[in-house]
mmCIF file as Biopython writes it, N, C-alpha, C and O atoms, coordinates in Angstrom:
data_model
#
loop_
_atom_site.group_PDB
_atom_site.id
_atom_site.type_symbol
_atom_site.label_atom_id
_atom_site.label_alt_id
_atom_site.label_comp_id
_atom_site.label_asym_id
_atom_site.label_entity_id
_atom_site.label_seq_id
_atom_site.pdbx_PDB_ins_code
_atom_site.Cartn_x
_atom_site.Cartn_y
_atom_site.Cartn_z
_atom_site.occupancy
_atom_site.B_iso_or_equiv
_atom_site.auth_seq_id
_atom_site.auth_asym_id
_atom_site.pdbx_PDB_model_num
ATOM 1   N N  . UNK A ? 1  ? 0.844  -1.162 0.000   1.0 0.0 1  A 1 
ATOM 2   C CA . UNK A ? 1  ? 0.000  0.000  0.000   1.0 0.0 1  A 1 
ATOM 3   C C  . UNK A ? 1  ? 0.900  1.239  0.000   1.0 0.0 1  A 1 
ATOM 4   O O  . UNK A ? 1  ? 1.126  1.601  1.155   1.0 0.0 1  A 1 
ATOM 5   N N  . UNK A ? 2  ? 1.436  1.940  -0.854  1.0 0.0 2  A 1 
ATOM 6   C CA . UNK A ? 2  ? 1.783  3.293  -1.173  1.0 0.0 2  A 1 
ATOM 7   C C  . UNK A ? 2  ? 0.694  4.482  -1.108  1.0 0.0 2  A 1 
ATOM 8   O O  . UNK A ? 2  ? -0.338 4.623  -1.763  1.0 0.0 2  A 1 
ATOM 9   N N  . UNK A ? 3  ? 1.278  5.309  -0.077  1.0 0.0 3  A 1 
ATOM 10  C CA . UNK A ? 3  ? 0.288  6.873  0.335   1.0 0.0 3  A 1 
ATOM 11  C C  . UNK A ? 3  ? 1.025  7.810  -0.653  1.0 0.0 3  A 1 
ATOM 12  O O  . UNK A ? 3  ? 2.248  7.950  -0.638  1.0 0.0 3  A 1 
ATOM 13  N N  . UNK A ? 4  ? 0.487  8.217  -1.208  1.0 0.0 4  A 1 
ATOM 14  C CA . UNK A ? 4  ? 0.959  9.135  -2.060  1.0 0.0 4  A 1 
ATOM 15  C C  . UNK A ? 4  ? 0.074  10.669 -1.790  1.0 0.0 4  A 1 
ATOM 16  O O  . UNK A ? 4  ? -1.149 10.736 -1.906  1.0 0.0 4  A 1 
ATOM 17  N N  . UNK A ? 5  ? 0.860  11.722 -1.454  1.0 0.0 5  A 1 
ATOM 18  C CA . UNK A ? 5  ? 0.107  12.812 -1.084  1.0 0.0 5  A 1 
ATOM 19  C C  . UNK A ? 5  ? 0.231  13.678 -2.164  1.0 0.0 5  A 1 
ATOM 20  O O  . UNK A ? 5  ? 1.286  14.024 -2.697  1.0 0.0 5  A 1 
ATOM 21  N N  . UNK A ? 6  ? -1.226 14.104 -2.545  1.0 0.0 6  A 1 
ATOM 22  C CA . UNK A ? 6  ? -1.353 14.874 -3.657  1.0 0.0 6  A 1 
ATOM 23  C C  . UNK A ? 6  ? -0.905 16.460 -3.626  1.0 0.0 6  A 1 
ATOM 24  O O  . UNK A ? 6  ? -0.122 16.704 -2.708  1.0 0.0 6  A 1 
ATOM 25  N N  . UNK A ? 7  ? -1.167 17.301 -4.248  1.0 0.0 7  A 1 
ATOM 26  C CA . UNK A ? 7  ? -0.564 18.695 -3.827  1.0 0.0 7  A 1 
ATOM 27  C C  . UNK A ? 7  ? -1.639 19.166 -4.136  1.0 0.0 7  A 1 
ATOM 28  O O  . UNK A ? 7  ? -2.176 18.719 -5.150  1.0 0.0 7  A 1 
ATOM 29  N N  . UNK A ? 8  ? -2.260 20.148 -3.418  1.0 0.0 8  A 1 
ATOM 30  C CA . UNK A ? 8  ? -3.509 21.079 -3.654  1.0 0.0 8  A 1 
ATOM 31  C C  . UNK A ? 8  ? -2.662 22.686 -4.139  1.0 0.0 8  A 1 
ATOM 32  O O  . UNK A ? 8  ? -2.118 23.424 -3.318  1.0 0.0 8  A 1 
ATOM 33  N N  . UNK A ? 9  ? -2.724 22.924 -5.482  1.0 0.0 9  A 1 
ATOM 34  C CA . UNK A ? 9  ? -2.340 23.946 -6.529  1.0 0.0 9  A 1 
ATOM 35  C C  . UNK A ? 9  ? -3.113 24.746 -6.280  1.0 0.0 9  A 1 
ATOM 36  O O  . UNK A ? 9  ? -3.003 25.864 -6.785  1.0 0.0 9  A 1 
ATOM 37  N N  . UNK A ? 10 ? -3.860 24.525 -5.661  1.0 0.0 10 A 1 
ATOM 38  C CA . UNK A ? 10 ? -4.904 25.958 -5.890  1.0 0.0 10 A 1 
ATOM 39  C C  . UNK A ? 10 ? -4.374 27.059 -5.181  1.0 0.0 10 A 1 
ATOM 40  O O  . UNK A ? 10 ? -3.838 27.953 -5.836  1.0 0.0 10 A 1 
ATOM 41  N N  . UNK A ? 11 ? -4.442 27.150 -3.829  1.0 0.0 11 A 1 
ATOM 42  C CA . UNK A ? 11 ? -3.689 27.927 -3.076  1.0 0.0 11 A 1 
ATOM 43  C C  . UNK A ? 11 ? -2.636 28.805 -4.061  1.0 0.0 11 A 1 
ATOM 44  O O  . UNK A ? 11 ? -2.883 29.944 -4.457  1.0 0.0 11 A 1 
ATOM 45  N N  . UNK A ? 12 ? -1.413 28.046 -4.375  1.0 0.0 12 A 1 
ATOM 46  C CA . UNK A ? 12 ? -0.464 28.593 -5.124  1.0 0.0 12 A 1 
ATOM 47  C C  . UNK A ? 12 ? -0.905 29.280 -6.362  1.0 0.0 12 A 1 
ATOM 48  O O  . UNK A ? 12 ? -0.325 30.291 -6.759  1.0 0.0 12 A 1 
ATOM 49  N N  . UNK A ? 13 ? -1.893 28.769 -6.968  1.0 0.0 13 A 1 
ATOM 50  C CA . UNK A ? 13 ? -2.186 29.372 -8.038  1.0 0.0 13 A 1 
ATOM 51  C C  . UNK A ? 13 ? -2.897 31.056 -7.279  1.0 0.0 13 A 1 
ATOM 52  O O  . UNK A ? 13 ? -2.532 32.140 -7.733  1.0 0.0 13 A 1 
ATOM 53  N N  . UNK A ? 14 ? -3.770 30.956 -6.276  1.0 0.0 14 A 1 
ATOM 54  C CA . UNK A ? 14 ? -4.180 32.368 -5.766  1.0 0.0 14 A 1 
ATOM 55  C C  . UNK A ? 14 ? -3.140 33.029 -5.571  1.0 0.0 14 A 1 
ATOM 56  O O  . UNK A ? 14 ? -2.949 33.866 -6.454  1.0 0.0 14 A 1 
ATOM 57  N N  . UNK A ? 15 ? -2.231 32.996 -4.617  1.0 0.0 15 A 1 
ATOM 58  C CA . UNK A ? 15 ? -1.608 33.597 -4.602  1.0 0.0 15 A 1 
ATOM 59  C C  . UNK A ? 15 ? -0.607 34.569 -5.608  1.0 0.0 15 A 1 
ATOM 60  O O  . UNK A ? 15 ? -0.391 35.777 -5.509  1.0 0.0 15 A 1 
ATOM 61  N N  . UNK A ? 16 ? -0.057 33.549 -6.652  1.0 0.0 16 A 1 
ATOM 62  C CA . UNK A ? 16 ? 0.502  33.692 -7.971  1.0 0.0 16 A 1 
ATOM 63  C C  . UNK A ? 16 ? -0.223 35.038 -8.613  1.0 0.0 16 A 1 
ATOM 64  O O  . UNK A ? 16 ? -0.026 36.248 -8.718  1.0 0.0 16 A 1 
ATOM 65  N N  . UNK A ? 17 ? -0.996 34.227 -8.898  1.0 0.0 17 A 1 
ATOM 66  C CA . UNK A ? 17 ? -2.609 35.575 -9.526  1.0 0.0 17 A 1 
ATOM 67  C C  . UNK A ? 17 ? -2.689 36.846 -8.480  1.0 0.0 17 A 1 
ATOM 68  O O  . UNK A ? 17 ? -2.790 37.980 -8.948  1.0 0.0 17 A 1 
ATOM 69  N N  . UNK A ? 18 ? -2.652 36.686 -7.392  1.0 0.0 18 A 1 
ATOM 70  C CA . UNK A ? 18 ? -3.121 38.241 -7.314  1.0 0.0 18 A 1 
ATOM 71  C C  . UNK A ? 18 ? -1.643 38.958 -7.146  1.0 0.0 18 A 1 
ATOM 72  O O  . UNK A ? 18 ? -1.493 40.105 -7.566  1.0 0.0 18 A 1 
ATOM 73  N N  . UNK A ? 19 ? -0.484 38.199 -6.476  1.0 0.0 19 A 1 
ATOM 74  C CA . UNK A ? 19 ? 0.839  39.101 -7.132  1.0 0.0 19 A 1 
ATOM 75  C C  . UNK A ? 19 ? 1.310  39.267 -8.599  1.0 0.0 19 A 1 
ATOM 76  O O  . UNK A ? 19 ? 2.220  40.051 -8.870  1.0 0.0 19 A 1 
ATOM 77  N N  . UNK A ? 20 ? 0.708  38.553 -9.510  1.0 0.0 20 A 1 
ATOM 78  C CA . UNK A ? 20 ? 0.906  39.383 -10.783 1.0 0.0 20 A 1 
ATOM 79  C C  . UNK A ? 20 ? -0.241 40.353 -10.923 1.0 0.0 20 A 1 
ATOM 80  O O  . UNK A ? 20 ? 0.106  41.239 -11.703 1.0 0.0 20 A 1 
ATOM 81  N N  . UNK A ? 21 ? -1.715 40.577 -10.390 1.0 0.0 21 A 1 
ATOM 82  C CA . UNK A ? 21 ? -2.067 41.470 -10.365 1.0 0.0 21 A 1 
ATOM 83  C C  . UNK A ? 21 ? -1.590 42.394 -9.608  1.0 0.0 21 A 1 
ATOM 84  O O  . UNK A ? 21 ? -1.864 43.496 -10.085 1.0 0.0 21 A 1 
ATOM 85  N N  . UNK A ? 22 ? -0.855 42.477 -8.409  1.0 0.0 22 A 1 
ATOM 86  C CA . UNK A ? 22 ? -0.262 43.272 -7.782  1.0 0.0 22 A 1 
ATOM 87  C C  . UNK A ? 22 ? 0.735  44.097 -8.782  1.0 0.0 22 A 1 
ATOM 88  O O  . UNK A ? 22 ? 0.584  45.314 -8.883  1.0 0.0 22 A 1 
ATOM 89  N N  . UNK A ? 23 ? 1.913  43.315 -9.633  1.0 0.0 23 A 1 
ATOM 90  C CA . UNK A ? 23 ? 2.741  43.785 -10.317 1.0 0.0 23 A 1 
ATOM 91  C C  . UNK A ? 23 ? 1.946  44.639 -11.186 1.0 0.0 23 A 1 
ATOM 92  O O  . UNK A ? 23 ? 2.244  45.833 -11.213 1.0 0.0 23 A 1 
ATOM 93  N N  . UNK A ? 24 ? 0.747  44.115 -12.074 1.0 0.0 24 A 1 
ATOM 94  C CA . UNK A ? 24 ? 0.515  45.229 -13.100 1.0 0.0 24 A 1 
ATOM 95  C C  . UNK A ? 24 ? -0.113 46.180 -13.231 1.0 0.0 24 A 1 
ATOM 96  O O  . UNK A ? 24 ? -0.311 46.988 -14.138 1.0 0.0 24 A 1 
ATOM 97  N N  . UNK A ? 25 ? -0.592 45.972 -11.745 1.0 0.0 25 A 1 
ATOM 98  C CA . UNK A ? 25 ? -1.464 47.277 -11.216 1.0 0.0 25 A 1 
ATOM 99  C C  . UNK A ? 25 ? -0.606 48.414 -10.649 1.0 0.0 25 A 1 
ATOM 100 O O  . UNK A ? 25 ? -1.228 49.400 -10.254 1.0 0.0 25 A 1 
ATOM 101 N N  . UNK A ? 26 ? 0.613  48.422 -10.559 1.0 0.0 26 A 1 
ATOM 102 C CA . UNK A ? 26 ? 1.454  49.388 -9.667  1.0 0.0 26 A 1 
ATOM 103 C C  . UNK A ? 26 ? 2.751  49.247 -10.611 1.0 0.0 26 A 1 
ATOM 104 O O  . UNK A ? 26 ? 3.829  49.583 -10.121 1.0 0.0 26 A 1 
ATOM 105 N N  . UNK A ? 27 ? 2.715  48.796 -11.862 1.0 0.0 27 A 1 
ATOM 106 C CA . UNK A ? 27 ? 3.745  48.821 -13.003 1.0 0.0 27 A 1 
ATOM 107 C C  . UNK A ? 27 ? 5.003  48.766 -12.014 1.0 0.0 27 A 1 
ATOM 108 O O  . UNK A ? 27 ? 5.669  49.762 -11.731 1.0 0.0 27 A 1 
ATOM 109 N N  . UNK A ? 28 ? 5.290  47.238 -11.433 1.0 0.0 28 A 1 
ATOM 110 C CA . UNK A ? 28 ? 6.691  46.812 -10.873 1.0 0.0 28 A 1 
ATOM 111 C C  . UNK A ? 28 ? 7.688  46.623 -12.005 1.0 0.0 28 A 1 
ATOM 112 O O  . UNK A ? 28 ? 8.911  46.637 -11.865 1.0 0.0 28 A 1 
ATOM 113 N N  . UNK A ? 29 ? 7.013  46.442 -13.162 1.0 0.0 29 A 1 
ATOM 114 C CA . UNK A ? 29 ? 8.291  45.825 -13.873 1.0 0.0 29 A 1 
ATOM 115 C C  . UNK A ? 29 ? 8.720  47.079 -14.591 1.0 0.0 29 A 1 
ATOM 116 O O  . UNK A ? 29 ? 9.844  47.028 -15.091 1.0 0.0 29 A 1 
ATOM 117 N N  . UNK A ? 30 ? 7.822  48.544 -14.780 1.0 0.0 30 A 1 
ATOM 118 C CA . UNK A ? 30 ? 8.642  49.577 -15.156 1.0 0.0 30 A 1 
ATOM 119 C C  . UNK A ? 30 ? 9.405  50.318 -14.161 1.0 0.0 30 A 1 
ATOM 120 O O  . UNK A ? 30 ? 10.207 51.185 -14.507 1.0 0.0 30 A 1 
ATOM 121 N N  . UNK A ? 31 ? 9.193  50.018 -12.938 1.0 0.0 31 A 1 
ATOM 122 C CA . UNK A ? 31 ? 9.932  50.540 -11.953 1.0 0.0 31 A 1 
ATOM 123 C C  . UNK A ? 31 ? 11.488 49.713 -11.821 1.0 0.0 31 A 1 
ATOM 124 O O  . UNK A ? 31 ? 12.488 50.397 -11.600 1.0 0.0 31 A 1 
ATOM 125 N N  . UNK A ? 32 ? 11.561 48.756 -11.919 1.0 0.0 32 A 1 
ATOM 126 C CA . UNK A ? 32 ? 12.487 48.266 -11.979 1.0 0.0 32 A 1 
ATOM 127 C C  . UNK A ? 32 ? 13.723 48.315 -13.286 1.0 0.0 32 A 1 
ATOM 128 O O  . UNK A ? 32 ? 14.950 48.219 -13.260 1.0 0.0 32 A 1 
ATOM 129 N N  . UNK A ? 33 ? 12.675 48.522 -14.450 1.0 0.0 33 A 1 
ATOM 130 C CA . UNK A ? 33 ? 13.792 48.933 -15.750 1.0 0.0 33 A 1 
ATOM 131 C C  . UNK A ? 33 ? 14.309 50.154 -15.040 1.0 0.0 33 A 1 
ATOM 132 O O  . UNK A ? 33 ? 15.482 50.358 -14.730 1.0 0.0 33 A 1 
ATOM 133 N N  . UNK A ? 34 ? 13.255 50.954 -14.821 1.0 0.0 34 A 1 
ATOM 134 C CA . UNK A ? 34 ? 13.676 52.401 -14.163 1.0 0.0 34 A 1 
ATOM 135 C C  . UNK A ? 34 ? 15.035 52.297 -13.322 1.0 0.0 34 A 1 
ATOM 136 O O  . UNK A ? 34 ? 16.146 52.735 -13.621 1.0 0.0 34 A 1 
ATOM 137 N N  . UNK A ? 35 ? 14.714 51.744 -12.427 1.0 0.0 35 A 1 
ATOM 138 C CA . UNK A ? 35 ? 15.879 50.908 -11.221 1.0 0.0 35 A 1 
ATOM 139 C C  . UNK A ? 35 ? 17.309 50.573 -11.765 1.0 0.0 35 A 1 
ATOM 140 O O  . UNK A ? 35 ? 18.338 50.540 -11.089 1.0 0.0 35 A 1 
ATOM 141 N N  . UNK A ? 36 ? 17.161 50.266 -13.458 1.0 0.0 36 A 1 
ATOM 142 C CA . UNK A ? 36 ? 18.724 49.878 -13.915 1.0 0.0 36 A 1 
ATOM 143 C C  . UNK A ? 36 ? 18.506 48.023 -13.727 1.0 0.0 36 A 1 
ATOM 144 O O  . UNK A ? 36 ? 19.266 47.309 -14.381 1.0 0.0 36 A 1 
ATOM 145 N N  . UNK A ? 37 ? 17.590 47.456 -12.938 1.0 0.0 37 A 1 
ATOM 146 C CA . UNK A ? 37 ? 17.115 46.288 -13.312 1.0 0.0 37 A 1 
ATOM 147 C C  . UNK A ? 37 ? 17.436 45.621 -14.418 1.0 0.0 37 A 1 
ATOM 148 O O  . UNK A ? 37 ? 16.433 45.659 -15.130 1.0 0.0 37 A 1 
ATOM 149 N N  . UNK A ? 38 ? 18.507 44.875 -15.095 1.0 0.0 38 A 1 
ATOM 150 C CA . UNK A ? 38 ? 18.949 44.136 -16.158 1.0 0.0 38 A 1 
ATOM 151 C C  . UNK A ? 38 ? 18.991 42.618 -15.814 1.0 0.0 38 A 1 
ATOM 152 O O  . UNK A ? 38 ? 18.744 42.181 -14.690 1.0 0.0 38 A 1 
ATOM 153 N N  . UNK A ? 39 ? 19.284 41.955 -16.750 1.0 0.0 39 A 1 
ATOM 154 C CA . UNK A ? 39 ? 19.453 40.844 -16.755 1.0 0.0 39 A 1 
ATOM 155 C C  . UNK A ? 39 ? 20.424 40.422 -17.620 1.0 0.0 39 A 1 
ATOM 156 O O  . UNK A ? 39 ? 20.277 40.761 -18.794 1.0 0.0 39 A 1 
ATOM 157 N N  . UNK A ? 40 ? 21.440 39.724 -17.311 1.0 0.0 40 A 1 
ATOM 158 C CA . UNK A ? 40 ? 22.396 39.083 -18.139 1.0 0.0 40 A 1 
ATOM 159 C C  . UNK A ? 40 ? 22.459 37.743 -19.005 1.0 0.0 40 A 1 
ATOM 160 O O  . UNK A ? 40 ? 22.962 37.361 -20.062 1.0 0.0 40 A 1 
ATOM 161 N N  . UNK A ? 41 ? 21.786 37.316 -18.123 1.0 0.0 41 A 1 
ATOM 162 C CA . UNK A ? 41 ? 21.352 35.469 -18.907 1.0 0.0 41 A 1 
ATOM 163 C C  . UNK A ? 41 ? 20.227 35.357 -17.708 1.0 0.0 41 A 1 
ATOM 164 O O  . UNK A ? 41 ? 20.005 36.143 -16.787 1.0 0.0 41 A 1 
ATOM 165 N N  . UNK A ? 42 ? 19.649 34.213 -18.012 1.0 0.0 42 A 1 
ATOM 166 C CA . UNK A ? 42 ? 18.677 33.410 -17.532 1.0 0.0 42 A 1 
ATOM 167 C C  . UNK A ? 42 ? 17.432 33.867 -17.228 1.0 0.0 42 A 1 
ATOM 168 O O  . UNK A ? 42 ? 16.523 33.668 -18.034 1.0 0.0 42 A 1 
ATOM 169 N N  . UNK A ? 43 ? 17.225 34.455 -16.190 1.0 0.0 43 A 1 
ATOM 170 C CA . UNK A ? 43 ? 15.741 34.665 -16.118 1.0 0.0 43 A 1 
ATOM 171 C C  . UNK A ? 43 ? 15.118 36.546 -15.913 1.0 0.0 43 A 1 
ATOM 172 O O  . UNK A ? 43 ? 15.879 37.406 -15.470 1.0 0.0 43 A 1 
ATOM 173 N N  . UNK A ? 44 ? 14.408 36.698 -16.116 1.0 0.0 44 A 1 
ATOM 174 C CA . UNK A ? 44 ? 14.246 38.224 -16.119 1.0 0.0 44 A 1 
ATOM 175 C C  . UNK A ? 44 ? 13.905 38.744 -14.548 1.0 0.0 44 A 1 
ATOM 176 O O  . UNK A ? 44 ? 13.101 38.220 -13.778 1.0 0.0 44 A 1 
ATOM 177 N N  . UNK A ? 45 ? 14.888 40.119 -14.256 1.0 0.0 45 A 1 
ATOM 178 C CA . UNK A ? 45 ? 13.945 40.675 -12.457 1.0 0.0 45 A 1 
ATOM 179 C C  . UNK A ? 45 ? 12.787 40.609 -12.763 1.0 0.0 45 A 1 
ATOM 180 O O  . UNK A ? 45 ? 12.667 39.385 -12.720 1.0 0.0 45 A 1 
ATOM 181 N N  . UNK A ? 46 ? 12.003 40.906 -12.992 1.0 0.0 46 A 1 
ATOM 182 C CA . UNK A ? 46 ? 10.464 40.868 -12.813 1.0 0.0 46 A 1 
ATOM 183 C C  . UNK A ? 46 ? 9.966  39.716 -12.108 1.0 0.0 46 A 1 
ATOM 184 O O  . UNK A ? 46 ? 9.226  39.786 -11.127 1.0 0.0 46 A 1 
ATOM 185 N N  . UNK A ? 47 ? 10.585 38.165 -12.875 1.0 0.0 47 A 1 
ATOM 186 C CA . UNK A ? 47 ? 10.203 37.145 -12.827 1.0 0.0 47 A 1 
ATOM 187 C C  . UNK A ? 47 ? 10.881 36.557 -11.419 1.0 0.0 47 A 1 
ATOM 188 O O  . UNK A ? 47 ? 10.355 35.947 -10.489 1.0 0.0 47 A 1 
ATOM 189 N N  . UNK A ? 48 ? 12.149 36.952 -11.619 1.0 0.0 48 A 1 
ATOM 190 C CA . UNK A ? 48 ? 12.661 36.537 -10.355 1.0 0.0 48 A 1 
ATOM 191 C C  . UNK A ? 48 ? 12.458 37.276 -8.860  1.0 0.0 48 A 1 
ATOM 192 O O  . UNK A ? 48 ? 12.719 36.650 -7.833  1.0 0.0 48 A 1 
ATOM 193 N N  . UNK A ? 49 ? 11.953 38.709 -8.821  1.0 0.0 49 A 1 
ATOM 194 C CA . UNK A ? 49 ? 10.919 39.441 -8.161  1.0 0.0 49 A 1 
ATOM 195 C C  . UNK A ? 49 ? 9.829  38.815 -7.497  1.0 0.0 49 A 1 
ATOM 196 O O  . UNK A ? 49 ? 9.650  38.728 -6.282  1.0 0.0 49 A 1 
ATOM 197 N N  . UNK A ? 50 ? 8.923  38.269 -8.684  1.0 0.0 50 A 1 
ATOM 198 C CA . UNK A ? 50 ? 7.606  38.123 -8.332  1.0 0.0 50 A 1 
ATOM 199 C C  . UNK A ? 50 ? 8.066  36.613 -7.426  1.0 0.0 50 A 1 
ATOM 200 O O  . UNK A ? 50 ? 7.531  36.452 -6.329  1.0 0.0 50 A 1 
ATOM 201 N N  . UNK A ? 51 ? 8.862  35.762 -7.834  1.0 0.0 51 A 1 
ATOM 202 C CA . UNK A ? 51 ? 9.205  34.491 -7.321  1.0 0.0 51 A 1 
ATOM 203 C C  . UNK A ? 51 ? 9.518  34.901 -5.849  1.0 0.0 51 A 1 
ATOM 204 O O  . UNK A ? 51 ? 8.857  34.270 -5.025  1.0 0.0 51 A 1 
ATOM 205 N N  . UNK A ? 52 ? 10.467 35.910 -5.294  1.0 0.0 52 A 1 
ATOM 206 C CA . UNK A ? 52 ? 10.509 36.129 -3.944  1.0 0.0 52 A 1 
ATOM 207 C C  . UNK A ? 52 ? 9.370  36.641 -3.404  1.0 0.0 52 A 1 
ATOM 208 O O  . UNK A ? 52 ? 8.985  36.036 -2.403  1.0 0.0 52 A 1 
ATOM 209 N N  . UNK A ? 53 ? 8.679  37.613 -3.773  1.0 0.0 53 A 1 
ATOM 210 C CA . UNK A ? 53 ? 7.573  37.784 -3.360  1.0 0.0 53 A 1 
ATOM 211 C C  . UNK A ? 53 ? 6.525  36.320 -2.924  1.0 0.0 53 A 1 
ATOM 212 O O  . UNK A ? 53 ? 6.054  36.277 -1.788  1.0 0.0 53 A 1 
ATOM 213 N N  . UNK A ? 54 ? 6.351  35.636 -3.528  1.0 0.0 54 A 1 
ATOM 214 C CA . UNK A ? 54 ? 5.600  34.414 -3.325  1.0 0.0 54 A 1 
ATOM 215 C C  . UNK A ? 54 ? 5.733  33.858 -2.054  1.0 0.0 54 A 1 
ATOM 216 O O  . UNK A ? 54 ? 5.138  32.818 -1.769  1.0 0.0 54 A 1 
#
């Protein structure tokens, strides 16, 4: 008998959703070009932003 525990996404998905509504309601990601905010390789501030935020 293997328990296998499922993951309830939903949660994460709310949250997700209303901090990208947070971001585009208060234009984070032009504040941050503003900021000098670049990226060299891999993933964009915005994205990696919103990920700490979470």
């Amino acid at each position: 008998m293997s328990k296998i525990i499922t993951q309830n996404d939903l949660d994460a998905k709310l949250v997700s959703d209303s901090i990208s509504n947070f971001f585009a309601r208060f234009h984070i990601a032009k504040e941050l070009k503003q900021a000098n905010a670049k990226k060299a390789k891999g993933f964009s501030p915005v994205s990696i932003f919103q990920y700490l935020s979470c």
